[in-house]
Each structure stands twice: as C-alpha cells, then as structure tokens.
N, C-alpha and C positions, 0 to 999 in steps of 0.2 A: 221579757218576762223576768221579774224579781226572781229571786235565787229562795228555795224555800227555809223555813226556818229550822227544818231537822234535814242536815245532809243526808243525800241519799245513797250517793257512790261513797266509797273508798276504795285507796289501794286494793286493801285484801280482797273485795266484791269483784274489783275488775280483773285482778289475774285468776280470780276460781274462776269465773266466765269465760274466759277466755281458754283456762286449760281445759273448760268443759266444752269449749267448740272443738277445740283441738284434738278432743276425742272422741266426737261425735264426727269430725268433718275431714281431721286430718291435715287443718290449716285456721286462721283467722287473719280477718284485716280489721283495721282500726274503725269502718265506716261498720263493717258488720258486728264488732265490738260493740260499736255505739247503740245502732240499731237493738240488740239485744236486751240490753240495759233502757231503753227506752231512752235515751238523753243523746242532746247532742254529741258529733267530733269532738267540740272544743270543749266540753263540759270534763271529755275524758283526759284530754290534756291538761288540767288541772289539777289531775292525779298521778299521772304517768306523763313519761317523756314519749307518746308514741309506742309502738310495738315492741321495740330493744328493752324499754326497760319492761312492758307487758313482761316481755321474756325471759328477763332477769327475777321478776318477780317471781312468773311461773317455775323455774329452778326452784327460790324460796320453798314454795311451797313442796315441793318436792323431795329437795332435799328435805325439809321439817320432818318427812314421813321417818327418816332413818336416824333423827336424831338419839334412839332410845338405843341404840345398838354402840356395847364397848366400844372400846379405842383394840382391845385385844379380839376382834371376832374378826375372821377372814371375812373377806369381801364376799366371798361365793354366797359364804353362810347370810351376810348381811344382807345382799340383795334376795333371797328367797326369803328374807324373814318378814 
C-alpha cells in the first residue's frame, strides 16, 4: 500500500497515545500502540525507536506540563501546581 499523501502519525500523536493507554491500562506495547493508531508496527517505527524512546517522549510531554513553573519555586509547590 502507497504511503498517503498527508502523514498521518507523528511523534507527538504517538506518545499522547501511548500515555493515554498508560492511563487507561497501566501499560502499553508497541503492537497495541499500533493497533490503536490504526497503522502498522513498522509504520510506527518510522517515528519512534520502539517503546524506549515512546517513553522518552512520554517524559517530553510531561515534563512540558511544568515548564511554566520558576526556576525559584520549590518542588512540592511545583508538582501541586
């Protein structure tokens, strides 16, 4: 099957997926990854190295959430924020 003309995946699609199995289920693999996304395994290797960096990315995005928070704000304060 030809590759379409407007990508469908990206990085950022596949780790929000993935962190939203991760909290729905408590886990993800890369075959149910796929599955989700409707596309093949190897479709998602094109984006990602596999799970490791899934979960690297997943970090990304996580950490992103506490980017708005000083450099001077204690940590307690920052994670409740």
């Amino acid at each position: 099957m030809p590759r379409p003309s407007q990508p469908i995946l990206s990085r950022e699609l596949i780790c929000r997926t993935a962190l939203n199995l991760l909290d729905r289920t408590g886990r993800f693999t890369v075959p149910e990854l796929a599955q989700k996304l409707g596309v093949s395994v190897s479709s998602l290797y094109h984006h990602v190295a596999g799970r490791a960096e899934s979960g690297e990315g997943i970090r990304g995005l996580l950490a992103g959430r506490f980017t708005s928070i000083g450099d001077d704000t204690p940590w307690a304060a920052g994670v409740a924020a």
